[in-house]
C-alpha positions as CSV (number, residue, x, y, z in Angstrom):
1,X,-51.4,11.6,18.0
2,X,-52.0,11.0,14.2
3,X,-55.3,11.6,14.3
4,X,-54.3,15.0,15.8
5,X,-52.1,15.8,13.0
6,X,-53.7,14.6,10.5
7,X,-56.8,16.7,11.4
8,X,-54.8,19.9,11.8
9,X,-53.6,19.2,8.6
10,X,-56.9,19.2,7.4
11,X,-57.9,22.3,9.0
12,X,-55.1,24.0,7.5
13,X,-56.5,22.5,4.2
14,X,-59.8,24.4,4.6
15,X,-58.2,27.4,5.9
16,X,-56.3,28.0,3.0
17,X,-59.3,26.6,0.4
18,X,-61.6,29.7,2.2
19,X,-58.9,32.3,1.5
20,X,-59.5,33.1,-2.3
21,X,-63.3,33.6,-1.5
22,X,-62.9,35.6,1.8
23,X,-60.0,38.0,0.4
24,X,-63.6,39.0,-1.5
25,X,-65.2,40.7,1.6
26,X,-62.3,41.4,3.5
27,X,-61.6,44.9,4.2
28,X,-60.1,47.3,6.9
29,X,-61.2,45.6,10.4
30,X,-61.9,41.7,9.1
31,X,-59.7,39.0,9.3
32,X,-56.5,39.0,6.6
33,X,-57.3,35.9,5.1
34,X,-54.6,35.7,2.8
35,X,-52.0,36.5,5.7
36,X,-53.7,33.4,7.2
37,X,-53.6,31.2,4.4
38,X,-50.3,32.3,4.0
39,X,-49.2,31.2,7.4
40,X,-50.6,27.5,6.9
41,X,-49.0,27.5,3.8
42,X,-45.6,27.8,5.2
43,X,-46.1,25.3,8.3
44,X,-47.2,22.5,5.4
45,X,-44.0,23.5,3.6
46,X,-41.9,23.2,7.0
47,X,-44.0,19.6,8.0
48,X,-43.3,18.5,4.2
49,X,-39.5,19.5,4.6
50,X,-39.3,17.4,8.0
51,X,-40.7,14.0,6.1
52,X,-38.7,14.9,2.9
53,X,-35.1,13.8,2.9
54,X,-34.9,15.3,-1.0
55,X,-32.2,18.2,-1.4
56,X,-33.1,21.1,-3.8
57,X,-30.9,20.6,-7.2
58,X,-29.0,23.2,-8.4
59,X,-30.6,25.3,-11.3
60,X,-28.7,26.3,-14.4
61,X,-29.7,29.9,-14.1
62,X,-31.0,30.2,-10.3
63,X,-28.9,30.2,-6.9
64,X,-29.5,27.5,-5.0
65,X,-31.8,29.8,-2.0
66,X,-34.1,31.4,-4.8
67,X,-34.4,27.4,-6.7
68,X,-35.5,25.9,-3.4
69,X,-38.3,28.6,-3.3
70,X,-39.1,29.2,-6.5
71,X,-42.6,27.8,-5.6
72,X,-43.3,30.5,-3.2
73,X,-41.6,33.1,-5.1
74,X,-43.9,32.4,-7.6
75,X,-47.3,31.7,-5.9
76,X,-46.2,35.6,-4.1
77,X,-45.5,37.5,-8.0
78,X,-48.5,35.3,-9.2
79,X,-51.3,36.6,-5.9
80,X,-49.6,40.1,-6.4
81,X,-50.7,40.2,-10.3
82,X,-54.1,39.0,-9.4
83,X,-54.4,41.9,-6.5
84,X,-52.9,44.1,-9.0
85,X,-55.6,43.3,-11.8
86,X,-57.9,43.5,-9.4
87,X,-57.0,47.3,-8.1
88,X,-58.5,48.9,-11.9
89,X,-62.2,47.9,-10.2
90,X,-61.5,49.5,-7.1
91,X,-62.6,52.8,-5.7
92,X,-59.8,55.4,-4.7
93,X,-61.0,55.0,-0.9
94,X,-63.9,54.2,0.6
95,X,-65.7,55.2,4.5
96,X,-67.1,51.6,4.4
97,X,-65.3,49.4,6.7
98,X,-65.8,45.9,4.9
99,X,-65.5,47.7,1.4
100,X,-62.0,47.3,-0.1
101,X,-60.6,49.7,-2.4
102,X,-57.3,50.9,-3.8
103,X,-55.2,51.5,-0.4
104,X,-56.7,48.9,1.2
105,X,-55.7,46.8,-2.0
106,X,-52.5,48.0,-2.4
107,X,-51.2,47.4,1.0
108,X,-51.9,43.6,0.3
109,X,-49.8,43.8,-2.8
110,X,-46.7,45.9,-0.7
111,X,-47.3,42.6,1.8
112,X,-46.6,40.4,-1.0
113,X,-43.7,41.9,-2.6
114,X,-42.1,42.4,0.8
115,X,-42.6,38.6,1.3
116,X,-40.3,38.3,-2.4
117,X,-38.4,40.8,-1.6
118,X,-37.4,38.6,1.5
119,X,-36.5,35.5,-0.7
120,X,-34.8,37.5,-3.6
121,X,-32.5,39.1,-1.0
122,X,-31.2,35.8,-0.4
123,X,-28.1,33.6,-2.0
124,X,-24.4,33.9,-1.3
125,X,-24.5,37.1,-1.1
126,X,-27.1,38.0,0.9
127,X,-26.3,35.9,3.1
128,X,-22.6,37.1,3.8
129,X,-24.3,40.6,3.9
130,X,-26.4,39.7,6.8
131,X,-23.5,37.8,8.5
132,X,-21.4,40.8,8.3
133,X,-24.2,43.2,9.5
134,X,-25.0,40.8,12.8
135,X,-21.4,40.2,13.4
136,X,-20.8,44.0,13.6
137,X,-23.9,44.4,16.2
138,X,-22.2,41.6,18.3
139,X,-18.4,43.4,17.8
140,X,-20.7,46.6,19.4
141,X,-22.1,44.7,22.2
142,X,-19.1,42.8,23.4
143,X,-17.0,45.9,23.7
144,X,-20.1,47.6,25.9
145,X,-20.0,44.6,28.0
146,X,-15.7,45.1,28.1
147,X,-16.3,48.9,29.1
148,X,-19.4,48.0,32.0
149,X,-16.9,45.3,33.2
150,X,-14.4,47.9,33.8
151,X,-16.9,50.4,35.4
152,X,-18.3,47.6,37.7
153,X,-14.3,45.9,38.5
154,X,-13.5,49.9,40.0
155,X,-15.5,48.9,43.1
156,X,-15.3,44.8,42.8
157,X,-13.8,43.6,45.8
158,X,-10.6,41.3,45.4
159,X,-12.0,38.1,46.6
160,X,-15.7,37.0,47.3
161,X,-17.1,34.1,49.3
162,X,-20.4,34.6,47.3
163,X,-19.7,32.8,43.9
164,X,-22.2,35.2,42.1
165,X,-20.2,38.2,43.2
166,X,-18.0,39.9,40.3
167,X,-14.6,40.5,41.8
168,X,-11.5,41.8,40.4
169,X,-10.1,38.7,39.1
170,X,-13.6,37.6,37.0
171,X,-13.6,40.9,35.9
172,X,-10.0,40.6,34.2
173,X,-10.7,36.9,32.8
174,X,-14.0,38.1,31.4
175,X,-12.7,40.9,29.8
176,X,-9.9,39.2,28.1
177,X,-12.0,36.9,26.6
178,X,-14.1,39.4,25.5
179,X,-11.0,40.9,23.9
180,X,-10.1,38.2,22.4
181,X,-13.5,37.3,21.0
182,X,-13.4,40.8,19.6
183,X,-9.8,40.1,18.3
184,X,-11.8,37.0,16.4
185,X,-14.8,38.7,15.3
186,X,-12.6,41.5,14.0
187,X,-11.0,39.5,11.3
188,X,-13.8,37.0,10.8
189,X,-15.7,40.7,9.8
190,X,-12.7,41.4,7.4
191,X,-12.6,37.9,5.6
192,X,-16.3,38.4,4.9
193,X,-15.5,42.1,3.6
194,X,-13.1,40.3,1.2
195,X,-15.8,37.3,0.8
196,X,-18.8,39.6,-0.3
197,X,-16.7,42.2,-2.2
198,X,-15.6,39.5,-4.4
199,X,-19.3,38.1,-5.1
200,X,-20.6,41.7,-5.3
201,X,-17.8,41.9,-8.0
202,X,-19.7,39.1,-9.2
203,X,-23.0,41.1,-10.2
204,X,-21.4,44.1,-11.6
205,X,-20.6,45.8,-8.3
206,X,-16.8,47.6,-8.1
207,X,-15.4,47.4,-4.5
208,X,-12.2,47.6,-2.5
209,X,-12.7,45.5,1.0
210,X,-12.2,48.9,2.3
211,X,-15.2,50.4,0.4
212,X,-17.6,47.7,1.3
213,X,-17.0,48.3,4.8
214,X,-17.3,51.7,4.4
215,X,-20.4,51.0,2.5
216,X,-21.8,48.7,5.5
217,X,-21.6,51.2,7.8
218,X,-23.0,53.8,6.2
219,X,-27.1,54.4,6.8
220,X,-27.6,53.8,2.8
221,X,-25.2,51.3,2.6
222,X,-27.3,48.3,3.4
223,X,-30.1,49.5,1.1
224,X,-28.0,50.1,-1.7
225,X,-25.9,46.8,-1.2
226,X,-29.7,44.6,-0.6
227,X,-30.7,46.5,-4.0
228,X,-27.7,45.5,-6.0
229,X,-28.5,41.9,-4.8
230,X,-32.0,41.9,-5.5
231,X,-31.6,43.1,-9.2
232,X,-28.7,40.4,-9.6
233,X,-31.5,38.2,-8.5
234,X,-34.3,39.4,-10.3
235,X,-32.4,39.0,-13.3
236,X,-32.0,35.6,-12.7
237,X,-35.5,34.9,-12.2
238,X,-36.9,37.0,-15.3
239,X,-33.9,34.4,-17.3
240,X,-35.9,31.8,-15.9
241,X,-39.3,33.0,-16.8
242,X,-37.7,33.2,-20.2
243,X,-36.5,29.9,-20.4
244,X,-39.9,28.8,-19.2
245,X,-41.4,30.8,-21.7
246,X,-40.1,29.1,-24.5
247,X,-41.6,25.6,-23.9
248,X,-43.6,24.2,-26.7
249,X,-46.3,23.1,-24.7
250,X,-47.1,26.2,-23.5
251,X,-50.5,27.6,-23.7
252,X,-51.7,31.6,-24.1
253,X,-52.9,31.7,-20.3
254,X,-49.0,30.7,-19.2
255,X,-47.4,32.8,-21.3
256,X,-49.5,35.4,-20.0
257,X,-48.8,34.4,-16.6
258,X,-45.4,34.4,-17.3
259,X,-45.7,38.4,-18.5
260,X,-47.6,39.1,-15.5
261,X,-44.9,37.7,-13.5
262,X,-42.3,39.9,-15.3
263,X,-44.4,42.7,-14.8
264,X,-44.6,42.3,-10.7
265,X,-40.9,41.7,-10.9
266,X,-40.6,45.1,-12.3
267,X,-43.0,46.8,-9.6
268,X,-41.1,44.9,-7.2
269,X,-37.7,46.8,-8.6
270,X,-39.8,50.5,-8.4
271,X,-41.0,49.7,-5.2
272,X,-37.6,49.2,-3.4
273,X,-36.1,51.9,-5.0
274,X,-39.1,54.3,-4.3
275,X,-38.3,53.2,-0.8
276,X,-34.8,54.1,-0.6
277,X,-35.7,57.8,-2.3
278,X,-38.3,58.1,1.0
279,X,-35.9,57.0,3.3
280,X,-33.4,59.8,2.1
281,X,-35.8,62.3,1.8
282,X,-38.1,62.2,5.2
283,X,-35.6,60.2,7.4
284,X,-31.3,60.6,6.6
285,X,-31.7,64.2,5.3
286,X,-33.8,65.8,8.0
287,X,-31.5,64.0,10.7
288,X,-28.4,65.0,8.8
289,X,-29.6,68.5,9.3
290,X,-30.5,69.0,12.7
291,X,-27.1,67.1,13.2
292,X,-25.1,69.9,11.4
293,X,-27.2,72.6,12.7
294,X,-25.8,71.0,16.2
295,X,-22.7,71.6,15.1
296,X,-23.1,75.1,13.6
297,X,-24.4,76.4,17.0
298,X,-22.0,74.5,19.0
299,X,-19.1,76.0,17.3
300,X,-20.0,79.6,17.2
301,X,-20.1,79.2,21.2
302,X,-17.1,77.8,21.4
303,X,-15.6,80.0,19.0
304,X,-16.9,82.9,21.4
305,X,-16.0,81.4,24.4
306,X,-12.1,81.1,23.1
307,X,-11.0,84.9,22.9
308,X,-13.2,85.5,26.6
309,X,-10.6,86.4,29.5
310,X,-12.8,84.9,31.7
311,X,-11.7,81.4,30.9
312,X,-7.8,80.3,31.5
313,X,-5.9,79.8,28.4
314,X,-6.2,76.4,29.0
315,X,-10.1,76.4,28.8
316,X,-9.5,78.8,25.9
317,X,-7.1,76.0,24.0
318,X,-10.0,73.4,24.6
319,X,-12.8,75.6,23.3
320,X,-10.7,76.4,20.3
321,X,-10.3,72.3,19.8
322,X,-14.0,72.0,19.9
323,X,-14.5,74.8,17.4
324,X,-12.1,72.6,14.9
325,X,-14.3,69.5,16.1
326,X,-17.2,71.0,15.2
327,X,-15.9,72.5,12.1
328,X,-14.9,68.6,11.2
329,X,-18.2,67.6,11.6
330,X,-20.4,70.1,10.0
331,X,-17.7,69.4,6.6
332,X,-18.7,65.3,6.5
333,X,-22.2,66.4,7.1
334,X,-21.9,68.4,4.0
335,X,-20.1,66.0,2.3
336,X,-22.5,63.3,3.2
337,X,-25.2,65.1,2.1
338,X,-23.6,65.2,-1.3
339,X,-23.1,61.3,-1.4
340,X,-27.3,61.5,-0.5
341,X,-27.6,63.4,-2.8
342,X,-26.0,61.6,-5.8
343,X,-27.4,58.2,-4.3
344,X,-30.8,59.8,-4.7
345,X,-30.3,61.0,-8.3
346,X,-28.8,57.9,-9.4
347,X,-32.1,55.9,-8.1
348,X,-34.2,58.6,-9.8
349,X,-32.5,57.8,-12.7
350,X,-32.9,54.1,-12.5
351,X,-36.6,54.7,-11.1
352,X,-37.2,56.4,-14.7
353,X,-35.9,53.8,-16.4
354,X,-37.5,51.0,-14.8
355,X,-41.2,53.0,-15.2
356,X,-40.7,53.1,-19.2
357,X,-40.5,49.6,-18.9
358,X,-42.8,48.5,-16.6
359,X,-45.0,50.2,-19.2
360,X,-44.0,48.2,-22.0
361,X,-44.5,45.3,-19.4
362,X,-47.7,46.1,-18.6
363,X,-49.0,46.9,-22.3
364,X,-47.5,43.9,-23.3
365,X,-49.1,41.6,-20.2
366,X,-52.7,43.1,-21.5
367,X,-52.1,42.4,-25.1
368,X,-50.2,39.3,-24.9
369,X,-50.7,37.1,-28.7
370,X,-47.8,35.0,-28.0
371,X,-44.0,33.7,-26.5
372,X,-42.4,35.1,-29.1
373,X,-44.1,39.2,-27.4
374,X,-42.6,37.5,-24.1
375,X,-39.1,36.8,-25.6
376,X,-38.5,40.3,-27.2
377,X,-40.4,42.1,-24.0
378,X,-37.9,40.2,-21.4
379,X,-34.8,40.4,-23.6
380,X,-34.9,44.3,-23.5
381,X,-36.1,44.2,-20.2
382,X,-32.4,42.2,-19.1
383,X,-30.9,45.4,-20.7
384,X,-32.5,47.7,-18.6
385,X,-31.7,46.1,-15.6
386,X,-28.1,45.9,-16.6
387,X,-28.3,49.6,-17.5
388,X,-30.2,51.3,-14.7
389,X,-27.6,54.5,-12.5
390,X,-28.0,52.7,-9.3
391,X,-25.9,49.6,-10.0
392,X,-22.8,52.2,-10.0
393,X,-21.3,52.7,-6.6
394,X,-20.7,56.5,-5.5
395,X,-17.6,58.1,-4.7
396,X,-16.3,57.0,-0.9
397,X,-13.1,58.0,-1.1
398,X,-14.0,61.3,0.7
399,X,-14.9,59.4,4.0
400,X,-11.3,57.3,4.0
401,X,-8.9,59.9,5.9
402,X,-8.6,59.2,9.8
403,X,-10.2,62.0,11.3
404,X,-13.5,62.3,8.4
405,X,-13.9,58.4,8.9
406,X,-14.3,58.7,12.4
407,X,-16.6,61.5,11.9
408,X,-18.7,59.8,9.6
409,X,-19.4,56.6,11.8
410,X,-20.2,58.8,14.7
411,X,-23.0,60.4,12.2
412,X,-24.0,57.3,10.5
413,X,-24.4,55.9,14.4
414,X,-27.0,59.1,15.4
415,X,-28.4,58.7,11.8
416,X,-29.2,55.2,13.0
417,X,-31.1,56.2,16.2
């Protein structure tokens, strides 16, 4: 049995070894050698972690998630600044299939900072985020299951001989603990509200519990809230990178390393707010559309149909409900369009920012003489990340009155689809 270990070890060994030479000749149809190496890297980590009984110390400047894989975190910025060197030699595109160039380049570097992305969306608060997103799936399917149970109890008979049979009676014990688990899951979703509202305080975010939720359930809400995370984190780790920087034994190709690193970290911040712009742009805003054009058309037939003698007056009343229903949502459409909007020029604005100084960054990286270029580079660097629009939460106020709330979790839930 050790033998077998130890030689899959080893294999993972040479696996890994091959992967700088074979990301050489990879291209469209071969083998991703640096997904593989990647893979064996993270099973040694996990056999290392079994064996290890050590517990990650707590760094001065890091959170605890981001200090226990700083290694990784690093080794990702580190293969993403050697792809990204790499991309100036490239051709634009190329009909050969085992000829790399630029596309084919840069969707190994998007691989990469998805992989950091992945870590630096950790810590307290990431965590809590994801907690309260799951929690709120499982609130959505328990209260399916409650409405099927009392579908399926209409027809259950009273009593059963077969066990497996639903009768009346398991129907109404299922169903109340269901109830109650919502009951549970309810306020455990509001104490983590309060929980990640305070640590989004934390990193320079302004919530009411109220907001957050509102925020949650919105279809930007989660990108916006991961983002605000990710640039807490990020500037964590470029604080780190500065501290690092400043050791005497340091040598020109660390410092430069270091820059390169900073660098990444600030194509990393582009590339998630690029993101979110795209998401607005080809995927909420179309859907938001058709939604209200739904909504135009359904109300000027119902506004027809409620002055036509054909119908009772009580048909007429209901039509004439429908055209205020419709009128309800085609105003939070507008109105969410605005927030879209604003979120999207706020992001531009930060996007802007964030280019100027990745191009300081990457000047800097190419022309590094030494720490003290790193110092000054990172130092105003920290003050664009503290500065950028899309750290400042829109208005959400508009969405708070009963009937506009509903309204706009019944559009955020077709927005989702």
């Amino acid at each position: 049995m050790k033998k077998i270990f130890l030689a899959g070890l080893i294999l993972s060994f040479i696996l890994c070894a091959g992967c700088a030479s074979a990301s050489d000749w990879t291209g469209y149809f071969s083998v991703d050698w640096d997904e593989v190496g990647g893979y064996f890297s993270e099973k040694w980590k996990d056999v290392k972690g079994v064996f290890s009984k050590e517990e990650t110390k707590s760094d001065d400047i890091l959170p605890n998630s981001i200090a226990s894989d700083w290694d990784k975190l690093t080794g990702k910025l580190t293969d993403a600044l050697t792809l990204r060197d790499k991309n100036d030699s490239l051709p634009k595109s190329t009909w050969l299939p085992f000829k790399e160039d630029k596309i084919s380049n840069t969707k190994k570097i998007n691989k990469l900072l998805d992989s950091a992305l992945k870590i630096l969306a950790g810590g307290e608060a990431g965590d809590l985020r994801h907690e309260a997103t799951e929690l709120r799936e499982i609130i959505s399917r328990k209260k399916i299951e409650v409405d099927e149970l009392r579908n399926k109890k209409i027809k259950a008979p009273e009593k059963s001989y077969a066990f497996w049979s639903m009768t009346k009676e398991k129907a109404d014990k299922r169903i109340s603990e269901l109830e109650n688990e919502i009951s549970n899951d309810t306020q455990r979703l509001k104490d983590i509200n309060s929980k990640l509202t305070e640590m989004l305080k934390n990193i320079g975010l302004e919530l009411e519990p109220s907001q957050t939720e509102i925020l949650l359930n919105s279809v930007t809400g989660d990108d916006i809230l991961q983002n605000t995370i990710i640039f807490s984190n990020v500037k964590k780790v470029v604080e780190k990178l500065e501290q690092l920087s400043q050791n005497e034994t340091n040598t020109l190709d660390i410092t430069r390393r270091y820059t390169g690193m900073y660098l990444v970290l600030n194509d990393l911040l582009i590339y998630i707010q690029e993101d979110l712009v795209k998401n607005i742009d080809f995927e909420y805003k179309p859907k938001l559309e058709l939604i209200k054009s739904e909504a135009e058309t359904l109300r000027k037939e119902a506004l027809a149909k409620s002055s036509n003698e054909n119908y009772s007056e009580e048909q007429r009343k209901a039509f004439r409900e429908n055209v205020r229903s419709n009128e309800i949502t085609i105003q939070v459409t507008k109105l969410y369009e605005e927030l879209l909007n604003s979120q999207k020029l706020a992001t531009m604005n930060s996007i802007k920012a964030l280019k100027l100084n990745r191009d300081l960054a990457e000047n800097t990286y190419r022309t590094v003489r030494s720490s003290g270029e790193l110092k000054g580079l990172i130092q105003s660097g920290l003050k664009v990340i503290d500065t950028v629009d899309t750290l400042t939460m829109p208005e959400l106020k508009i969405f708070e009155a009963g009937a506009l709330r509903i309204e706009f979790e019944e559009i955020n839930r077709r927005l989702k689809k």
